[in-house]
N, C-alpha and C positions, 0 to 999 in steps of 0.2 A: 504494500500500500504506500502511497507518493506522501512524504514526512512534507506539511504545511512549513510554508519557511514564515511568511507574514501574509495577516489581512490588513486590507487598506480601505478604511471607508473614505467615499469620495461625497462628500456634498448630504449626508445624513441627515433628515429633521426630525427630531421629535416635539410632540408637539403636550403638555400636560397640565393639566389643571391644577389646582392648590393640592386639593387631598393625593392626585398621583403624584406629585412631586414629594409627600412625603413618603409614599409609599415606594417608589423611586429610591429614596436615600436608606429605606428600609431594607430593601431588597441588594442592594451594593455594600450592607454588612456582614462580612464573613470575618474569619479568623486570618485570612491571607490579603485581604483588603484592607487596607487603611483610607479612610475619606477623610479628605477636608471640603470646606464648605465659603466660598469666601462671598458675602454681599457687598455689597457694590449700593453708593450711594443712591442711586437710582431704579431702585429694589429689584435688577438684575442679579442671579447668583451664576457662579463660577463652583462646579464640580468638580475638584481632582481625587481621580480615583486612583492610589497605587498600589500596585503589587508589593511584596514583600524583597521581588528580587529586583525593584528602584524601578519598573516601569512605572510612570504615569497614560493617564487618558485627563484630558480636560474639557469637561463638557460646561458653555457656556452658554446661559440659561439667559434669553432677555425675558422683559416683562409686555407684552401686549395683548391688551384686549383681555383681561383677566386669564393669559396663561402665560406658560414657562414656554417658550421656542427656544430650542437648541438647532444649527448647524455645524455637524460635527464633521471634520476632515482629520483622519489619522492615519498611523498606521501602526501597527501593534504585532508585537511579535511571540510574548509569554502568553501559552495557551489557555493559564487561565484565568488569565486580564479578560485575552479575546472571547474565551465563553464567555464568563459576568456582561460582555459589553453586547456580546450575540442577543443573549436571555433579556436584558434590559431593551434593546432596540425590536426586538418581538412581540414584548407583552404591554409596553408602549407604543405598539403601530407604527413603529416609522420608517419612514421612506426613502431611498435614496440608492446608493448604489455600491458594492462592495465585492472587492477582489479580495479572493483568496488566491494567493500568487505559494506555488509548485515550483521545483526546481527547472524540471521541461516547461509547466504550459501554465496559465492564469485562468481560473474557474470567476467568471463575473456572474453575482447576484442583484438582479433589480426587484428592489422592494417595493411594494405600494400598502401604504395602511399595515405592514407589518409580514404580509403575507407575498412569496415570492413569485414574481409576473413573468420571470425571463431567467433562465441561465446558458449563459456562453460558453464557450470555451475557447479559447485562444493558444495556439502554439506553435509558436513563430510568426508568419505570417498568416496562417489557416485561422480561421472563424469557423467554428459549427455551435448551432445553436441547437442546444442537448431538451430545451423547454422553455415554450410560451401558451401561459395562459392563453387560454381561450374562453369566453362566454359563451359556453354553446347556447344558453337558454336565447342569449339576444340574437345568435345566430341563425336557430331555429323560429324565432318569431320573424326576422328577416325576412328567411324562404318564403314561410307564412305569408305575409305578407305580400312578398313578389309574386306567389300564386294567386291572392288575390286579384292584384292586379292586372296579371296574365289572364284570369278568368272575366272579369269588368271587359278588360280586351274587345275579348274574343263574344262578347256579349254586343259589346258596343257595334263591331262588323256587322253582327247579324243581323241587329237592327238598323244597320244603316241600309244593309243590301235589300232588306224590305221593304224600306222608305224608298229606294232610290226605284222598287218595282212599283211601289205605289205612284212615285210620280210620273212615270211613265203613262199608267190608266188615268192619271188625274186628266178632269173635265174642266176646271174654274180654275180665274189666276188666284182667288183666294184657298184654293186647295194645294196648288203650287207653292205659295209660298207661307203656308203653314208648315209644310214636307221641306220646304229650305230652311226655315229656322232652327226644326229639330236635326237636322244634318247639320248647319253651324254648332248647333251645340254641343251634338256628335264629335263635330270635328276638335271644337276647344277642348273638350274634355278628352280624348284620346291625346290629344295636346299635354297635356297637363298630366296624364299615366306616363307618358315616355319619361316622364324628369325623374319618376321612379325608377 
């Protein structure tokens, strides 16, 4: 199995309310973890979480809109800094983007809300992309959808080939162009299906 060298999160936010931010500083207490805590005049707080073997992480918390926003950029290399920071950035949903960089090749995770949307792989110059979310449910309403549309269609021809035999038999110019109006409308609305 390929021995992780470092993870690097790139561009990370979390994003926590009053009570998760205590819950936050709860959870980054272990016996190998030392936290400090520093506030900042402007009720911004600054997270440094170290390991016992002198890593730091620094997470810097502003204050907007009654929450804690963090943008975190690092890179980390004692395993279990990077778990603690893994587990924290999970069970607080955050987003962002994060290499785990291999001696050969760099595994890239794209997070949304916590949960992962993308993983790459990079090795050298190759790109294979190992997983991407997909919504089938919106996928499937789609089709859905586009069958509807293809079925309006196909509805709309047939009534137009009727209209167009009706006016053929039409006797009166007011029967003519009652049979032209509902063909323009025909026509707009078939119009208006294509942009689907």
């Amino acid at each position: 199995m390929a021995q992780r060298l470092a993870t690097e999160y790139v561009k990370a936010t979390l994003k926590l309310s009053e009570p998760q931010m205590h819950q936050f500083l709860r959870m980054t207490d272990d016996g190998r973890i030392h936290q400090r805590v520093k506030v900042m005049e402007n009720g911004c707080q600054e997270i440094v979480l170290e390991d016992v073997s002198g890593e730091q992480v620094h997470f810097p918390f502003d204050r907007m809109e009654g929450f804690y926003i963090c943008e975190l950029s690092c890179r980390l290399v004692n395993h279990h800094l990077t778990n603690v920071v893994r587990k924290l950035f999970m069970n607080f949903k955050g987003d962002g983007v994060i290499h785990r960089i291999y001696e050969e090749f760099t595994m890239t995770y794209v997070y949304a809300q916590g949960v992962v949307r993308k993983i790459v792989e990079q090795t050298g110059e190759n790109i294979r992309v190992i997983y991407e979310y997909k919504n089938t449910l919106l996928e499937l309403q789609h089709v859905f959808h586009a069958r509807d549309v293809e079925r309006e269609i196909n509805r709309i021809y047939a009534e137009t080939d009727s209209l167009l035999d009706t006016r053929r038999g039409a006797s009166t110019p007011e029967q003519i162009q009652q049979i032209d109006e509902k063909l323009a409308r025909n026509q707009k609305r078939l119009f208006e299906l294509e942009a689907y």
